[in-house]
BASE-16451 format. One line per field, with one value per residue (C-alpha): z negated, y, x; chain. Coordinates in Angstrom, 2 decimals, padded with zeros to 5 digits, always signed. Example, Ala and Ser with C-alpha at 12.3 -4.5 7.8 and 13.67 -1.06 7.14 Angstrom:
REM BASE-16451
up	-007.80/-007.14
north	-004.50/-001.06
east	+012.30/+013.67
ch	A/A
REM end
This chain:
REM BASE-16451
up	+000.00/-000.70/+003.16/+003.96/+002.02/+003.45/+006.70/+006.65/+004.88/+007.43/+010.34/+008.47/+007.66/+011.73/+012.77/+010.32/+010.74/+014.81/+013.92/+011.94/+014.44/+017.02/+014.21/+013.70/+017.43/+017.74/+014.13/+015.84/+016.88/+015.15/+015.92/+015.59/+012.52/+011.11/+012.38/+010.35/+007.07/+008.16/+008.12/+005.32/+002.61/+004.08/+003.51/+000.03/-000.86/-000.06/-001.82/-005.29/-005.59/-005.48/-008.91/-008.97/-008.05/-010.12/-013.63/-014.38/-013.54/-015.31/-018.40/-018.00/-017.14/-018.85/-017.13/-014.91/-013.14/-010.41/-009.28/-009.32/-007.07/-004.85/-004.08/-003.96/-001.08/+000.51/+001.08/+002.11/+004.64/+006.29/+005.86/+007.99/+010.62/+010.40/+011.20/+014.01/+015.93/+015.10/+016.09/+019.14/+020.36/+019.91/+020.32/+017.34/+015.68/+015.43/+014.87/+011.61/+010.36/+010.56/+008.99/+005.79/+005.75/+005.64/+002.66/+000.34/+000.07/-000.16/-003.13/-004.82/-004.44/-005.79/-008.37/-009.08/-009.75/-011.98/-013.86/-014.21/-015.11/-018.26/-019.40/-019.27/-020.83/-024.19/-023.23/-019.48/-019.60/-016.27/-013.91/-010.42/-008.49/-009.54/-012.87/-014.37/-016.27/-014.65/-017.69/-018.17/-016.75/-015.67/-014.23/-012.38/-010.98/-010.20/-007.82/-006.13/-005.85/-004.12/-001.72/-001.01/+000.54/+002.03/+003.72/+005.02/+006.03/+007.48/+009.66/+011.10/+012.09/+013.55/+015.53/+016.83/+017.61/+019.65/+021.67/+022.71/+023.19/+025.79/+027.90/+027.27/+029.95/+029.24/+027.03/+024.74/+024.41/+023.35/+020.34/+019.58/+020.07/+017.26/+015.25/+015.24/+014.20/+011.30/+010.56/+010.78/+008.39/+005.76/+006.00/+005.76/+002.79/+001.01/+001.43/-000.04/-002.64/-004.22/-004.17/-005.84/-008.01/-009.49/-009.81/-011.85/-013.86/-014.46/-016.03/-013.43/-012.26/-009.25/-007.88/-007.37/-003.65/-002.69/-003.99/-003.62/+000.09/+000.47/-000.68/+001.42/+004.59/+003.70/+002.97/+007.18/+008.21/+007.14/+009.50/+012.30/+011.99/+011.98/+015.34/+016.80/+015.79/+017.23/+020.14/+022.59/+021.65/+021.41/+025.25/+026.32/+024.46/+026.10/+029.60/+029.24/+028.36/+031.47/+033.66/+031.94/+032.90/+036.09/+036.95/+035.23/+038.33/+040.82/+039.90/+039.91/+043.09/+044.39/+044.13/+047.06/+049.12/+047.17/+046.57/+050.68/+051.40/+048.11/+049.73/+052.77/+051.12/+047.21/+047.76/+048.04/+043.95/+041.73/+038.50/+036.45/+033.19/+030.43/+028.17/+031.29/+032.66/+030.10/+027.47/+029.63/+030.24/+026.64/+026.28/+026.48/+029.04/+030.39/+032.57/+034.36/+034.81/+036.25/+038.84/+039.63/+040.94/+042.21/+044.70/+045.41/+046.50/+047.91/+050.39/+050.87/+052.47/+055.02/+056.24/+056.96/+058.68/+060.41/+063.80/+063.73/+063.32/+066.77/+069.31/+073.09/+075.04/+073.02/+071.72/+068.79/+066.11/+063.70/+062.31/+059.58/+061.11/+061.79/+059.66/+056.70/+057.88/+061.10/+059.42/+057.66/+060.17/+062.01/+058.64/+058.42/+062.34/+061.77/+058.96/+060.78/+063.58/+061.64/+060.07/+063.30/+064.16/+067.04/+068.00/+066.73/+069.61/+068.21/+065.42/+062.14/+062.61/+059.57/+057.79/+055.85/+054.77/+052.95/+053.72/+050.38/+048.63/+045.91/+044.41/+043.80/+046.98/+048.52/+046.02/+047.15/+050.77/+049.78/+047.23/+050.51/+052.56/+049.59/+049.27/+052.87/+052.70/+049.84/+052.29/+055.27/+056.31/+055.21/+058.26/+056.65/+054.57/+053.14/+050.72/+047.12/+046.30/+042.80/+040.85/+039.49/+040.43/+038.70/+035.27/+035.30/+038.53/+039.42
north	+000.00/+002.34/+001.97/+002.64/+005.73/+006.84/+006.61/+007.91/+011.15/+011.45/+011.50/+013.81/+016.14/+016.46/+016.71/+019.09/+021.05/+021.42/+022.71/+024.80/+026.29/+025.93/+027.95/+030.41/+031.55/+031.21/+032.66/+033.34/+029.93/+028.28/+024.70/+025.13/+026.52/+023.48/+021.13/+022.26/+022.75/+018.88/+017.64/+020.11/+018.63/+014.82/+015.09/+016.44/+013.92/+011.37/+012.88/+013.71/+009.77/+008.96/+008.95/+011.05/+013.85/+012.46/+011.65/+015.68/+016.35/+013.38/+015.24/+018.60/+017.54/+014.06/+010.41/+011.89/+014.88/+013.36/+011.19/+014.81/+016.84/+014.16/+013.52/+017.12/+017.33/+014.33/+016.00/+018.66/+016.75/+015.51/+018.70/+020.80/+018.08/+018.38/+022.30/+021.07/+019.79/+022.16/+025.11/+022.89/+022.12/+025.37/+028.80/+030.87/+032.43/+029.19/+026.84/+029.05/+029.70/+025.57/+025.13/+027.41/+025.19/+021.98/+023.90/+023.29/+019.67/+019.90/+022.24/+020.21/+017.05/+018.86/+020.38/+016.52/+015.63/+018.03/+017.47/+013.71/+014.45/+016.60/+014.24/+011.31/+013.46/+011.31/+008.14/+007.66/+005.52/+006.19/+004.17/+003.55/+002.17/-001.63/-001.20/+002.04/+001.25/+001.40/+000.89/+005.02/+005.87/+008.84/+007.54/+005.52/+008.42/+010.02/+007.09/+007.06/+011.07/+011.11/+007.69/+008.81/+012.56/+010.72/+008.65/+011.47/+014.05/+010.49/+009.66/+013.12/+013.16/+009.98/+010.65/+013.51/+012.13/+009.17/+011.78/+013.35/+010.29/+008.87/+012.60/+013.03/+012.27/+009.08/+010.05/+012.31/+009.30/+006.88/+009.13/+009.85/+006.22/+005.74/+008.16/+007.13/+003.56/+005.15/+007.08/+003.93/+001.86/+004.38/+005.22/+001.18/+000.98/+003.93/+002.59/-000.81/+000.79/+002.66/-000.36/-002.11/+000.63/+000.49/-003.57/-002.73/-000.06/-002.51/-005.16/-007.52/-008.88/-007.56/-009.94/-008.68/-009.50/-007.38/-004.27/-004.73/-005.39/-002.16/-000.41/-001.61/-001.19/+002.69/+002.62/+001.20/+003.27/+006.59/+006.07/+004.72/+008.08/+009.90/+008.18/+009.20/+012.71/+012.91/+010.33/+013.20/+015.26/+012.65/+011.40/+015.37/+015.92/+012.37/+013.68/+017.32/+015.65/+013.19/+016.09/+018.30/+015.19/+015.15/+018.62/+018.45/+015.90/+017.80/+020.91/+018.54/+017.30/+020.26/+021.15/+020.37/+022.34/+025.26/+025.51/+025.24/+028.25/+030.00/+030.95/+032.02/+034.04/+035.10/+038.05/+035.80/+034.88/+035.68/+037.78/+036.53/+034.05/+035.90/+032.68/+030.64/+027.63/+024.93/+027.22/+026.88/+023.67/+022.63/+024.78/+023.58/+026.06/+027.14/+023.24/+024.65/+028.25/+026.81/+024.46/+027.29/+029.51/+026.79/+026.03/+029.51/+030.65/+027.29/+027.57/+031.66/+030.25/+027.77/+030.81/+032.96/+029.91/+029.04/+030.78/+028.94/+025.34/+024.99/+023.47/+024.84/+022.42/+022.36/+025.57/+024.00/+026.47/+023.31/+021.22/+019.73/+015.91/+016.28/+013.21/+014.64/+013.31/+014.94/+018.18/+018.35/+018.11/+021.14/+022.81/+022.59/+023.35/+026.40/+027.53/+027.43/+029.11/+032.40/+032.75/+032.53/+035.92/+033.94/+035.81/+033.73/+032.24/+031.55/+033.52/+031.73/+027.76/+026.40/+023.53/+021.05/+021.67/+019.57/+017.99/+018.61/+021.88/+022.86/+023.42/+020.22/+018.95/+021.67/+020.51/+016.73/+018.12/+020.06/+017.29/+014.57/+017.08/+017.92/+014.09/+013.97/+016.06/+013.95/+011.39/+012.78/+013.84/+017.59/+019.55/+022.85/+023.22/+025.98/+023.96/+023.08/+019.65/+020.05/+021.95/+024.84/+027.55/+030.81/+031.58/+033.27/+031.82/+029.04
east	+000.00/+002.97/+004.05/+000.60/+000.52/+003.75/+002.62/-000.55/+000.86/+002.91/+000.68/-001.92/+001.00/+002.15/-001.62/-002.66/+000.30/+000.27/-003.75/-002.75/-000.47/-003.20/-005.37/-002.87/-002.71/-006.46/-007.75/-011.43/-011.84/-014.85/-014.62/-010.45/-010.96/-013.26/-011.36/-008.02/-010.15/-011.80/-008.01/-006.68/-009.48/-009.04/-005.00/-005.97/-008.33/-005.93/-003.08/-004.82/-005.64/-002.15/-001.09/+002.03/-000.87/-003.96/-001.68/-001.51/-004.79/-005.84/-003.68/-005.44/-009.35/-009.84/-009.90/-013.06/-011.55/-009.16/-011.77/-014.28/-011.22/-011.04/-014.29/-014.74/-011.99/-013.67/-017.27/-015.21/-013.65/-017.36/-018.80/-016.53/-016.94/-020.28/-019.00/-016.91/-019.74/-022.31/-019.46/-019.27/-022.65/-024.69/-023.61/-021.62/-024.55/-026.82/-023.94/-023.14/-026.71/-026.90/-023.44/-025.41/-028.01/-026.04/-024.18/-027.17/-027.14/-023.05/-023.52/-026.25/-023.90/-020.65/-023.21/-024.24/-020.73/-019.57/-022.76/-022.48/-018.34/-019.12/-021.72/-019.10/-016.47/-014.92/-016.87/-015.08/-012.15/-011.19/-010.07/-010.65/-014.42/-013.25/-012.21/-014.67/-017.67/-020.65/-022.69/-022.35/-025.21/-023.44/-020.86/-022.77/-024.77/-021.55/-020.76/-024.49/-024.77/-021.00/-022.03/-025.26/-023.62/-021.14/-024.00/-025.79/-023.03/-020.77/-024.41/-025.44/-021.12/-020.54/-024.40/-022.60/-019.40/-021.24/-022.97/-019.71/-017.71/-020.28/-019.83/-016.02/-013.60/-011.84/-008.58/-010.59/-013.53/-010.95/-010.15/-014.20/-014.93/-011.94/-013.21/-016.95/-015.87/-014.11/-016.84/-018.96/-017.37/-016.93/-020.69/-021.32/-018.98/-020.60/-023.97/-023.03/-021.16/-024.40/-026.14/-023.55/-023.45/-026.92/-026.20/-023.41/-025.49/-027.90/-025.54/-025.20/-021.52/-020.23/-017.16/-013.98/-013.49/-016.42/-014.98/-011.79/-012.73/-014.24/-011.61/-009.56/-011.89/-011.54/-008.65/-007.95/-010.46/-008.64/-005.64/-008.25/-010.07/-006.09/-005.65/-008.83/-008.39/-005.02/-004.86/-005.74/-003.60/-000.57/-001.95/-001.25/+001.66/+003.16/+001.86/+003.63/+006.76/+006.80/+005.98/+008.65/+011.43/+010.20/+010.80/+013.87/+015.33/+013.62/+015.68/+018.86/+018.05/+017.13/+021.09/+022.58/+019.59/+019.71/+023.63/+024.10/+021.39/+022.32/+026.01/+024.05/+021.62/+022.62/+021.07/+017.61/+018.24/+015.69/+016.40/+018.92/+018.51/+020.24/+020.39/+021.91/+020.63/+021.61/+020.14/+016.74/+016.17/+016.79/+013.66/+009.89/+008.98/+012.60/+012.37/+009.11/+010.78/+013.68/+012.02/+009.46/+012.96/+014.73/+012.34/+011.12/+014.59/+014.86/+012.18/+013.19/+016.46/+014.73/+012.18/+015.23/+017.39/+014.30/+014.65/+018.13/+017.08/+015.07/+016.68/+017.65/+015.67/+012.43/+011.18/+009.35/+007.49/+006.86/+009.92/+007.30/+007.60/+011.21/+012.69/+014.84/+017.82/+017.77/+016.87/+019.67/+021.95/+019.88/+020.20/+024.20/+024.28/+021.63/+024.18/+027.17/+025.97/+024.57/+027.81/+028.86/+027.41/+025.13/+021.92/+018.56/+017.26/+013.47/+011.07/+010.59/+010.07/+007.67/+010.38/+009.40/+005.79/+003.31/+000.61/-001.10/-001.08/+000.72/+003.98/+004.64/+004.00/+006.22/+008.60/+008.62/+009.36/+012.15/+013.66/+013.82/+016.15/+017.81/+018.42/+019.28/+021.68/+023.76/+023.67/+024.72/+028.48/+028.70/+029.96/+029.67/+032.88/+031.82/+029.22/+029.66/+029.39/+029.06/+026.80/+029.34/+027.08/+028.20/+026.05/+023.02/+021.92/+019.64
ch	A/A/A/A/A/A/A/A/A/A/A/A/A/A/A/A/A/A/A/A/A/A/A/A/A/A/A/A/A/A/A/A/A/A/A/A/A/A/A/A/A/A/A/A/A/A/A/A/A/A/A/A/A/A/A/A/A/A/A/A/A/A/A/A/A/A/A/A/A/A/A/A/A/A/A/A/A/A/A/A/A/A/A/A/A/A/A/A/A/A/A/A/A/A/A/A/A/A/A/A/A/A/A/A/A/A/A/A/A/A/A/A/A/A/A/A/A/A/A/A/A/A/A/A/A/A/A/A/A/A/A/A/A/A/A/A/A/A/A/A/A/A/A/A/A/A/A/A/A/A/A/A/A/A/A/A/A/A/A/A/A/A/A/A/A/A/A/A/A/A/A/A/A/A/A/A/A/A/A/A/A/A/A/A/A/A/A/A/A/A/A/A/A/A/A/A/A/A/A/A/A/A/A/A/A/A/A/A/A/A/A/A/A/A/A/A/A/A/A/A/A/A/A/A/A/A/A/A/A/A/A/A/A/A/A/A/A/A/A/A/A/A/A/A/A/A/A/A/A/A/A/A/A/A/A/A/A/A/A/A/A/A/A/A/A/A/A/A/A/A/A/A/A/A/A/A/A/A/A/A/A/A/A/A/A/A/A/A/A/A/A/A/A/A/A/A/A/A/A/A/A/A/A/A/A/A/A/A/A/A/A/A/A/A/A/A/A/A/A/A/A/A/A/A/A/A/A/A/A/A/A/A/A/A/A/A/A/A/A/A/A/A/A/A/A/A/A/A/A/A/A/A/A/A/A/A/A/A/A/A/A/A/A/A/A/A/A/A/A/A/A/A/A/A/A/A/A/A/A/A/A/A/A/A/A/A/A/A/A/A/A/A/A/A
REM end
């Protein structure tokens, strides 16, 4: 259980802190905002019933108070996903005269439980749902006030969260459909534990398996809800970072194109990096910056070689289904013969252009005679073959 502790502290620690910096460039947002407060009370819930947390506040309040805080913190945690959806779903103004409403039964509840605390005060021994007495009455209405809210809020949540998993696109539903069996099970427990509850109160034997079973069943059901919450998030993250090391070898392989019509044309450079280019692409968005120049200034050079790279016996305005390879060898002729000083015998020539729109695609066209280029003889002895370009270029 220790390990399991550990790790789901962890994972409520990253999510709640990358909503909270979510929150803190969004303030204004509702449904951001309820969903950080959902996560903040859920991470304190589970924290106060470790006891390195619940031993001093056992110390200060008596035997009955940690299990008050946390179950304080845990309708906290339902009601402000209640919020999340009602934020969500309707527009500000109704979502947050219904989020007032639901705050009457959350009050009455929390209201419940502090009542039921004092009157146990000096007669609670403490102790956990398997080992406390349920012979107090009032500790046994403590248990059936905080499972029947939990029923409630955990049923109007998960009825929402099944609605939007059914309409989400298919990496957020995943993460509702994870979330809504979480939701599930601790609503099934809870109802099963206030009717075990009043058997207790009444005298009867409860065995041990059965609670100890539900405990454990929240207790997996916590982390299942953790991944739910954050398995769309974790699926974007992992799909920025495989488009970031993409990019990253298309701007090295983009070298040898760029270099060769970079000599020709340095004047075609955009402005200069002042933190140089290793310095960029160590950063998140310095890889997309980078790419973004190198093939702007990439396809700058072809339009101004283009009148060059026609040839004298067809007078071609569209080199697009030339094979790579034999562009490249146009390109290093095309080269050669501007520094040359010869006279452009054509008007631009459109080079290498996608089918498909978009940069990418325009990049993909550029990266195969970039690669042909590496593989054919180099002519042009003028051309780098290594990537020393000076600093504060691209």
């Amino acid at each position: 259980m220790t390990e399991l502790a550990v790790v789901v502290g962890t994972a409520f620690a990253l999510l709640l802190g990358w909503k909270i910096s979510q929150l803190l460039r969004s303030p204004r947002d509702a449904p951001l905002r309820a969903v950080t407060l959902c996560l903040t009370s859920a991470a304190a819930s589970f924290c106060l019933a470790l006891p390195p947390l619940s031993g001093p506040i056992d110390s200060v309040g008596g035997h009955g108070a940690p299990r008050l805080v946390q179950n304080v913190f845990a309708f906290g945690m339902v009601f402000w996903l209640m919020c999340f959806y009602l934020y969500s779903a309707t527009d500000h103004r109704r979502g947050r005269v219904r989020a007032r409403w639901e705050l009457l039964p959350l009050g009455l509840a929390v209201l419940g439980l502090s009542a039921t605390t004092v009157a146990a005060a000096g007669r609670d021994g403490g102790g956990g749902y398997d080992s406390v007495d349920m012979r107090l009455g009032a500790v046994a209405a403590f248990y059936v006030i905080a499972d029947l809210y939990l029923v409630y809020a955990l049923a109007m949540a998960l009825r929402w969260t099944w609605r939007y998993a059914r309409a989400a696109r298919q990496d957020l539903a995943v993460g509702l459909w994870l979330m809504a069996a979480a939701l599930a099970v601790i609503a099934a427990v809870s109802a099963v534990r206030a009717v075990l509850t009043v058997v207790r109160w009444r005298g009867a034997s409860v065995a041990p398996a059965v609670t100890t079973v539900s405990g454990h069943l929240i207790a997996a059901a916590l982390p299942l809800f953790l991944i739910g919450a954050g398995y769309p998030a974790a699926r974007g993250r992992l799909a920025v970072l495989r488009v970031r090391r993409q990019r990253r070898g298309m701007y090295h392989r983009l070298y040898p194109l760029w270099s060769l019509l970079h000599e020709t044309y340095p004047q075609d450079a955009l402005y200069p990096d002042h933190a140089g280019r290793a310095g960029l692409l160590r950063r998140p968005r310095g890889v997309h910056h980078l790419y973004y120049r190198r093939a702007i200034e990439c396809r700058d050079g072809l339009v101004r070689i283009s009148p060059y790279l026609g040839q004298p016996e067809a007078a071609a305005t569209d080199l697009s289904d030339v094979s790579a390879e034999a562009l490249a060898d146009r390109l290093r002729d095309a080269l050669r013969a501007q520094s040359e000083g010869r006279e452009a015998p054509y008007g631009p020539i459109a080079v290498a252009l996608p089918h498909a729109q978009g940069l990418d695609a325009d990049v993909q066209q550029l990266v195969k005679l970039s690669d042909a280029l590496t593989r054919r003889p180099a002519h042009h002895t003028g051309t780098r073959r290594t990537e020393d370009a000076p600093r504060g270029s691209t």
